[in-house]
C-alpha positions as CSV (number, residue, x, y, z in Angstrom):
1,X,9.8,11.5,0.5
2,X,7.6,8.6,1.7
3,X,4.8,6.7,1.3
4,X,1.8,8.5,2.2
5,X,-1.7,7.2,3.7
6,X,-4.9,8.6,4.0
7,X,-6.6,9.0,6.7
8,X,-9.7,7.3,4.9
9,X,-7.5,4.1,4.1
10,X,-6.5,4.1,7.6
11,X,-9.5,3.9,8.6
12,X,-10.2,0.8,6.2
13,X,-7.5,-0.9,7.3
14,X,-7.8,-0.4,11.0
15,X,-11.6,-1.9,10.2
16,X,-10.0,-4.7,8.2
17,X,-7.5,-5.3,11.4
18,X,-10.5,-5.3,13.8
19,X,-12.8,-7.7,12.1
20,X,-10.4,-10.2,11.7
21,X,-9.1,-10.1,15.0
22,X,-5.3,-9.6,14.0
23,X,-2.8,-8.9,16.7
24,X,-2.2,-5.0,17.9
25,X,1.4,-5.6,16.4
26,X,-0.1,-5.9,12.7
27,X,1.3,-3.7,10.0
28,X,0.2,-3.2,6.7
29,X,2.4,-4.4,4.4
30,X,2.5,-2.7,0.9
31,X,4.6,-3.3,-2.3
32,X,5.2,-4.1,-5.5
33,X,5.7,-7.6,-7.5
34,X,6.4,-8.5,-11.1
35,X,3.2,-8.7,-13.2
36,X,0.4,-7.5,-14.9
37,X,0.6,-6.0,-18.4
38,X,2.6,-3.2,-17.6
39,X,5.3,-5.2,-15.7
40,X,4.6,-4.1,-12.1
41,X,1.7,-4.8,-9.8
42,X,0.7,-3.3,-6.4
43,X,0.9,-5.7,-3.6
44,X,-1.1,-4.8,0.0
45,X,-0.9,-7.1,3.1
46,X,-1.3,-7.3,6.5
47,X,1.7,-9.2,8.1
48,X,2.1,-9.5,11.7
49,X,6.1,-8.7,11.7
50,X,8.2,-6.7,10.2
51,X,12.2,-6.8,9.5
52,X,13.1,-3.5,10.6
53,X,16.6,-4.1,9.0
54,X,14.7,-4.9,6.1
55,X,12.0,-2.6,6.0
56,X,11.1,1.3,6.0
57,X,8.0,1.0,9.1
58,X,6.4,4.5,9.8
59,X,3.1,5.0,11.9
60,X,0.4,7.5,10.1
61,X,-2.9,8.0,11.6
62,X,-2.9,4.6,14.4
63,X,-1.4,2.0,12.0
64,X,2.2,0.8,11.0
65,X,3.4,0.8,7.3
66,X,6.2,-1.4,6.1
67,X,7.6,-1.3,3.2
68,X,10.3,-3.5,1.5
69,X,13.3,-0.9,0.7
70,X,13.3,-2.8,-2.9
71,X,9.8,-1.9,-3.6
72,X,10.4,2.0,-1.8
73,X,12.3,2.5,-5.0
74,X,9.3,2.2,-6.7
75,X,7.0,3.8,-4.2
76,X,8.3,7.1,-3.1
77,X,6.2,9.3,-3.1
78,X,3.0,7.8,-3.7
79,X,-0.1,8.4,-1.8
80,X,-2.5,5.4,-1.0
81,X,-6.3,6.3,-0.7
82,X,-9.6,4.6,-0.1
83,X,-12.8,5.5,-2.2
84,X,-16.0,3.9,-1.3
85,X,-18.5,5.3,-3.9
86,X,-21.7,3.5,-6.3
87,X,-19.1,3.2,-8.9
88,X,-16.1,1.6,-7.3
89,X,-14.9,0.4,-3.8
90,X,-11.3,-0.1,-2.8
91,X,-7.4,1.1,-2.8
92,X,-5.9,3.6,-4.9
93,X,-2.0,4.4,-5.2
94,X,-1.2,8.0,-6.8
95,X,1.9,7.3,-7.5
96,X,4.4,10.1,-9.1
97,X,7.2,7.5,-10.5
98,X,4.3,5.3,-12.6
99,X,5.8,6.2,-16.5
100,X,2.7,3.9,-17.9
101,X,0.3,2.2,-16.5
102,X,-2.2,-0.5,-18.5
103,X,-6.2,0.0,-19.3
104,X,-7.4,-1.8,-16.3
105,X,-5.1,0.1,-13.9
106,X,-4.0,-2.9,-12.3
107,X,-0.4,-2.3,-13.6
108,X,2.5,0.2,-13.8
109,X,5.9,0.6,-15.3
110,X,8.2,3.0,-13.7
């Protein structure tokens, strides 16, 4: 399994990319990080290189995903979405390995 994006947050993120003028070579970095309440905390970035040693790069719908093999442990299998609705705007992560996650949603334990 993998990490799976939307076609809606690819979209976002292609925008994102555009509007701040950010090389073709751009990749969207996601992963995880210590921190929160729960003891992990998703982590989204656009970095203009990637370690391909390093990292796990795939291409969905026109952009490259990398992802640090550390955090992959924690990410397999999730599926990163976009909503853009009255009552919220932004990133989601359904992901199948969270065993808890805090009130706010902002953390995870796996």
């Amino acid at each position: 399994m993998a990490v799976v994006v939307t076609e809606k947050a690819a979209a976002e993120i292609k925008r994102v990319i555009t509007e701040s003028s950010k090389p073709e070579t751009t990749v969207l970095r996601v992963g995880v990080r210590a921190g929160g309440c729960s003891g992990f905390q998703y982590n989204l970035a656009l970095d203009e290189k990637c370690d391909e040693a390093a990292d796990e790069l795939t291409e969905q719908h026109g952009i490259r995903v990398a992802i640090d093999k550390k955090s992959m442990l924690y990410l397999d299998g999730t599926t990163i979405d976009y909503f853009d609705g009255l009552e919220r705007r932004g990133f989601s992560f359904d992901n199948p390995n969270v065993v808890k996650s805090c009130g706010c949603g902002s953390s995870f334990q796996a």
